[in-house]
VMD Tcl script that draws the C-alpha trace (Angstrom):
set ca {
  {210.59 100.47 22.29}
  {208.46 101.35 19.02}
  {204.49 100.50 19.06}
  {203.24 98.20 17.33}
  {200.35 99.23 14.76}
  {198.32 96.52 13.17}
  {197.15 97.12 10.14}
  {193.27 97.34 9.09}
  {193.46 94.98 6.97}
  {194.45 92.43 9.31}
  {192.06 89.05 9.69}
  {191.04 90.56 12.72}
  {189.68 94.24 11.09}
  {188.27 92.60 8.53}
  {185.84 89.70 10.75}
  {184.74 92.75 12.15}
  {184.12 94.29 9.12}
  {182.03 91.69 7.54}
  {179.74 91.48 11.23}
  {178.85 95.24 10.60}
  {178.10 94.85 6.90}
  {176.12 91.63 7.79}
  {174.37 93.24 10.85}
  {173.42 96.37 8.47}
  {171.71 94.36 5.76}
  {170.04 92.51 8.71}
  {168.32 95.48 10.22}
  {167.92 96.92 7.10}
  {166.02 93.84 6.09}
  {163.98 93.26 9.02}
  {162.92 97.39 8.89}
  {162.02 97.01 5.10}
  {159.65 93.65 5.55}
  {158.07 95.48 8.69}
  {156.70 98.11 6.88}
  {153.86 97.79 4.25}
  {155.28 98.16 1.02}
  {154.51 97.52 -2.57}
  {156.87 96.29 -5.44}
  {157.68 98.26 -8.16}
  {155.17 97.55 -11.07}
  {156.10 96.48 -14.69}
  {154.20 95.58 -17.73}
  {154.43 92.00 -16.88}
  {152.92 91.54 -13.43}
  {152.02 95.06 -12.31}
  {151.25 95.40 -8.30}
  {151.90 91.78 -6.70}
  {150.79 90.81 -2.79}
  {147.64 92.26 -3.24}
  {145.03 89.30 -2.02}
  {143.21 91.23 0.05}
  {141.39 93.59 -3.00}
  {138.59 92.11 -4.52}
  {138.55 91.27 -8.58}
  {142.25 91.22 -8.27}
  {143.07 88.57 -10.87}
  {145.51 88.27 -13.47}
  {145.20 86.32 -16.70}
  {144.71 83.00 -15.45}
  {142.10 83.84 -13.30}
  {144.08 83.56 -9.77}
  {144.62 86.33 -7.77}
  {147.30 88.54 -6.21}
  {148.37 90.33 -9.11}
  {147.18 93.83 -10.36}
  {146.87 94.08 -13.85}
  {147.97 97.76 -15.46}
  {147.75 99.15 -11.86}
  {144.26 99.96 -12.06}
  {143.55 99.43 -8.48}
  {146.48 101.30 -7.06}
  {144.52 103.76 -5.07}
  {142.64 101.20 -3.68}
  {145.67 99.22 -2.44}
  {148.03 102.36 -1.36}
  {144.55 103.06 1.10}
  {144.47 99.80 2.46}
  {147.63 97.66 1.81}
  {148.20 93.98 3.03}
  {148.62 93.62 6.46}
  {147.29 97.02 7.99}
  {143.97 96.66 10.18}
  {141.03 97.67 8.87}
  {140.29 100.17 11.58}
  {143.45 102.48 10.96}
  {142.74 102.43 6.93}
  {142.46 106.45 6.31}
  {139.24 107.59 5.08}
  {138.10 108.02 2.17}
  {138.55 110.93 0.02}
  {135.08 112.86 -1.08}
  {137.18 115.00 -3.83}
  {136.96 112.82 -6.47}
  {133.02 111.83 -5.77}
  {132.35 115.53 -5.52}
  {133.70 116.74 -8.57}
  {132.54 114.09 -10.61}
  {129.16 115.05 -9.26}
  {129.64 118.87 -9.72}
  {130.32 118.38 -13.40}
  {133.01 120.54 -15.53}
  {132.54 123.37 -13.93}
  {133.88 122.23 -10.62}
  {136.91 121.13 -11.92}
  {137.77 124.28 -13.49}
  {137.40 126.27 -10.92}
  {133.88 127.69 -11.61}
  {132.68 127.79 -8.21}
  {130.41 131.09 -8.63}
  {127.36 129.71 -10.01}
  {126.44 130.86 -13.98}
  {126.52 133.58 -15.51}
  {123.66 133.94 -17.74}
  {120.29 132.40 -17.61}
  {120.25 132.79 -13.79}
  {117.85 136.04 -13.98}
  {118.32 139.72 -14.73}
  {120.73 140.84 -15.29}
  {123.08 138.52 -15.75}
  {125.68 137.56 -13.10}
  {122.64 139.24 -10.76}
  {124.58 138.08 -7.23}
  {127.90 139.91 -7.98}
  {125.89 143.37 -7.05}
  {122.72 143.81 -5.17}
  {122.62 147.31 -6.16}
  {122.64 146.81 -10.38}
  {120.02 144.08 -9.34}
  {117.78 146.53 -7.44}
  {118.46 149.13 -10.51}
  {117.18 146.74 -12.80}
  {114.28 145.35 -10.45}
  {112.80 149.29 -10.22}
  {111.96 149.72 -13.67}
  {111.02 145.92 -14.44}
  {108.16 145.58 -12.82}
  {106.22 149.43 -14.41}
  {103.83 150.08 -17.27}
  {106.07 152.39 -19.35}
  {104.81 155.75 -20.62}
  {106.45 155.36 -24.18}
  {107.89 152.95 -27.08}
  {111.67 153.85 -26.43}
  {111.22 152.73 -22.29}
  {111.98 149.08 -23.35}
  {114.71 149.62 -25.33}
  {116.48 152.19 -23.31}
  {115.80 149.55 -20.40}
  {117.36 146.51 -22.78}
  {120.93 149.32 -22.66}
  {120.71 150.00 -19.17}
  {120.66 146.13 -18.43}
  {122.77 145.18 -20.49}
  {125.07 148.15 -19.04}
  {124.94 146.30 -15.67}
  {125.34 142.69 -16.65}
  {128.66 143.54 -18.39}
  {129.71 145.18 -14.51}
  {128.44 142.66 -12.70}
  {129.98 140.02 -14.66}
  {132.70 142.27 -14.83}
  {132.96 141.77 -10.95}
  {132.20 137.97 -11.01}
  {135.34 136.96 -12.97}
  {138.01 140.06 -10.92}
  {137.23 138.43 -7.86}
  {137.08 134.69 -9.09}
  {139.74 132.58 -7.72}
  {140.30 131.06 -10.98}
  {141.72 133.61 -13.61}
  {139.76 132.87 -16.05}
  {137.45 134.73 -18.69}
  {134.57 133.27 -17.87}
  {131.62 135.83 -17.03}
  {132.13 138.42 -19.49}
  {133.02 136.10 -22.65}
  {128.89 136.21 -22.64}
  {128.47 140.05 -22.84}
  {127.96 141.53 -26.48}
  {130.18 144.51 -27.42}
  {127.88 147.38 -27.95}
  {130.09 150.99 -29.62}
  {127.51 152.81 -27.53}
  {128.80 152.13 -24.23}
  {132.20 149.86 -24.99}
  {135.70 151.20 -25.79}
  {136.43 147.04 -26.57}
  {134.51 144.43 -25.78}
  {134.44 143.26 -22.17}
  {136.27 140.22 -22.22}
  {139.43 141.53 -23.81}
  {139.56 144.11 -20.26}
  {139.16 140.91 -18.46}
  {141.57 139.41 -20.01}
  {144.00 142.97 -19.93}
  {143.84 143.54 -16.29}
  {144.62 139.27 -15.48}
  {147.42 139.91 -16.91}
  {148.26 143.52 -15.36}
  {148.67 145.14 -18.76}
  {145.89 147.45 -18.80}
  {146.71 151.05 -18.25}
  {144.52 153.41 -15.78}
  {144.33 156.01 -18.71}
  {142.49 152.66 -20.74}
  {140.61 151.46 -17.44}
  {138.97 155.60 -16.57}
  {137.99 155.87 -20.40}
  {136.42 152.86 -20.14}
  {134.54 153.27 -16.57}
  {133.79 157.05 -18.12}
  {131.85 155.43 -21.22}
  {129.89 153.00 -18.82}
  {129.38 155.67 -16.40}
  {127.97 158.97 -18.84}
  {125.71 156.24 -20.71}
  {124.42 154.86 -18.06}
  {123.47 158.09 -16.23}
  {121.90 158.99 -19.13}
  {119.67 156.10 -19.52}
  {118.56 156.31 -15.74}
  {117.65 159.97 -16.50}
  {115.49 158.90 -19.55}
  {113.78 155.96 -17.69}
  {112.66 158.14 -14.84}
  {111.03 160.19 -17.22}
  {109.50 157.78 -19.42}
  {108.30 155.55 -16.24}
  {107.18 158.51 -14.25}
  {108.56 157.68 -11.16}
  {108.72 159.83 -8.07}
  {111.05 162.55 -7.16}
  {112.27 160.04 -4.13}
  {112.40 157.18 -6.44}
  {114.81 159.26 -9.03}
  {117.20 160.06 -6.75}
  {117.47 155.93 -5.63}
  {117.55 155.36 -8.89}
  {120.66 157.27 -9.44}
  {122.11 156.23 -6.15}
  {122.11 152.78 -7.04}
  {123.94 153.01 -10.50}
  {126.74 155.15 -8.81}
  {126.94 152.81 -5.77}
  {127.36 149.97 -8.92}
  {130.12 151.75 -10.74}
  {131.91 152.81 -7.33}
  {131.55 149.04 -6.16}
  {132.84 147.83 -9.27}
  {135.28 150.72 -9.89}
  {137.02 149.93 -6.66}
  {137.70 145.90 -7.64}
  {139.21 146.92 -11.13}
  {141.60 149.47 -9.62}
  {142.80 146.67 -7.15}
  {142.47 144.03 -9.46}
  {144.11 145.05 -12.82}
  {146.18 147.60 -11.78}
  {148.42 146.40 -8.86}
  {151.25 143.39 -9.40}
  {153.77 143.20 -12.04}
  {152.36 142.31 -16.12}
  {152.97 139.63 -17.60}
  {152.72 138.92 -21.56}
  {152.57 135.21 -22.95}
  {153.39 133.93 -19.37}
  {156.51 136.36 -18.95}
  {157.43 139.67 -17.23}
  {156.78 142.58 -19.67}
  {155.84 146.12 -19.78}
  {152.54 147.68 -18.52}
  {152.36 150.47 -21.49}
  {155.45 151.89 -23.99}
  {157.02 155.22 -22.47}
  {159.20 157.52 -24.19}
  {162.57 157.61 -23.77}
  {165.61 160.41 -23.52}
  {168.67 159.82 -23.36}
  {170.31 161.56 -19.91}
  {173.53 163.56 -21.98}
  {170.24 165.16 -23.83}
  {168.35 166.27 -21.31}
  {170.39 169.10 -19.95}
  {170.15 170.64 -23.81}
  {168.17 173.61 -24.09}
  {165.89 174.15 -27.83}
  {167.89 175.08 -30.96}
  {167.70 179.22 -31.34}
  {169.79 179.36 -34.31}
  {169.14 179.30 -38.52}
  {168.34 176.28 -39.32}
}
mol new
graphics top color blue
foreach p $ca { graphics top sphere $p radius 0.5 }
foreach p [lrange $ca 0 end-1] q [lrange $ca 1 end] { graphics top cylinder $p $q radius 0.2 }
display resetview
C-alpha cells in the first residue's frame, strides 16, 4: 500500500502556520513595549513620550514632545518608565572640558609653554632648568654675560619644548611653534623638526647635524659664562654636566620618537629620504678601461 503524504499547503499546515506567525508578532510585541524605547524623531514632532523631562513642550505649550531633539541626552539618561535610582550617573566630561577651556579639548594637557618661567617649557627638564637657574641669580663680570645668557636660554627652551611636544600624547606642534629660529644654533627652525619626526620623515644624518649645532653652541656658551660669572672650579664642571645631561635626555626622546615607525607624507605611506638606485644586470660591471 503507498503512503499517503499531505501536502503543506493543506488547511491544516497552513492554521498552523498563521498560529506561529501570530505568536511571533505577539512576543515580539510584548518584548518591544517592555523595554524603554524612543521613536524615531522627524522634523515634525521630534522625541514623543517624554513627560517626565521638564520644559518639554511643543508649540502649543503642552508637553510630551521634544522639539529639534535638544534634550536627547537628557532623555536617553533617564527615559520614561526607568526608576530613578538605576538612572546612570552623570558624565563629568563634558563639565570638565568646558571648564578646562580649548586647551583641554585639544589635547593640551601639559600645561603652557611660554610665560610659565625660564626657560620656557621649564618642567620638561629639571636639568636645562637648573642650567639656567645657576647663572640667573649672579652679578656678571662683563656686558656680553647677558647676552650670551639670552643664547644659552633660549638654547634650552627650544629642547625643552622640544621634549614637551615628542612626548605629548597629542601630535601636535604645539611647544616649539613659540621658539624663534636663530642661524647661530638652528639648521631650520624648531617646529618644522617637530613637525619632520611626527611624521617619521626626518633622517638621523638631519637629526645628528642638528643635535651637533645645539650641542657645540651650547658648550661654548657655558664655557664663556663660567668665565664671565666667575664661578668655581666645582661649579664649572656642574655647569657642564647639566647641559650634557639636557642634550643626552633630550637626544634619547628624538631618536625614539622621530626615528622609529614607518613615514607618512600628507596622511600616506612614503619614503623616509631618496636613495640611489642600480639596476642589478649593472652591478656585476666592472669601470670602462678602454678609449673613450
Amino acid at each position: 500500500m503507498d503512503s499517503v503524504t499531505t501536502p503543506f499547503l493543506s488547511p491544516s499546515g497552513v492554521a498552523i502556520g498563521i498560529v506561529v506567525v501570530l505568536l511571533s508578532i505577539y512576543v515580539a510585541y510584548t518584548w518591544y513595549n517592555g523595554r524603554p524605547t524612543v521613536p524615531a524623531p522627524t522634523y515634525i514632532t521630534g522625541f514623543t513620550n517624554a513627560s517626565n523631562v521638564k520644559d518639554a513642550k511643543d508649540s502649543s505649550g503642552n508637553g510630551g514632545v521634544y522639539k529639534d531633539a535638544l534634550y536627547a541626552d537628557e532623555w536617553f539618561g533617564n527615559p520614561p518608565g526607568k526608576p530613578a535610582d538605576t538612572a546612570p550617573p552623570v558624565n563629568p566630561l563634558p563639565a570638565l572640558l568646558n571648564t578646562m577651556g580649548s586647551q583641554a579639548k585639544e589635547g593640551f594637557f601639559g600645561g603652557v609653554a611660554v610665560g610659565s618661567g625660564t626657560p620656557d617649557c621649564l618642567r620638561s627638564s629639571s636639568e636645562g632648568a637648573a642650567l639656567v637657574a645657576l647663572f640667573s641669580n649672579r652679578q656678571p663680570s662683563s656686558d656680553d654675560a647677558d647676552a650670551n645668557l639670552r643664547e644659552l636660554t633660549q638654547i634650552v627652551s627650544k629642547l625643552s619644548c622640544f621634549k614637551k611636544d615628542l612626548v605629548s600624547p597629542s601630535y601636535i606642534v604645539e611647544a616649539t611653534r613659540y621658539q624663534q629660529f636663530v642661524t647661530m644654533h638652528d639648521i631650520e627652525p624648531i617646529a618644522e623638526t617637530t613637525g619632520r619626526c611626527f611624521a617619521k620623515t626626518i633622517s638621523p644624518r638631519d637629526l645628528e647635524l642638528a643635535f651637533d649645532k645645539w650641542t657645540s653652541r651650547g658648550e661654548i656658551l657655558v664655557r664663556r659664562l663660567c668665565s664671565e660669572y666667575k664661578i668655581s672650579a666645582k661649579e664649572v664642571e656642574s655647569a657642564q654636566e647639566l647641559f650634557r645631561a639636557l642634550i643626552r635626555d633630550i637626544k634619547d626622546v628624538a631618536r625614539s620618537m622621530c626615528l622609529q615607525g614607518e613615514p607618512t607624507i600628507a596622511g600616506k605611506p612614503g619614503p623616509r629620504e631618496p636613495h640611489p638606485f642600480e639596476a642589478p644586470e649593472y652591478v656585476e660591471i666592472g669601470a670602462y678601461t678602454g678609449y673613450y
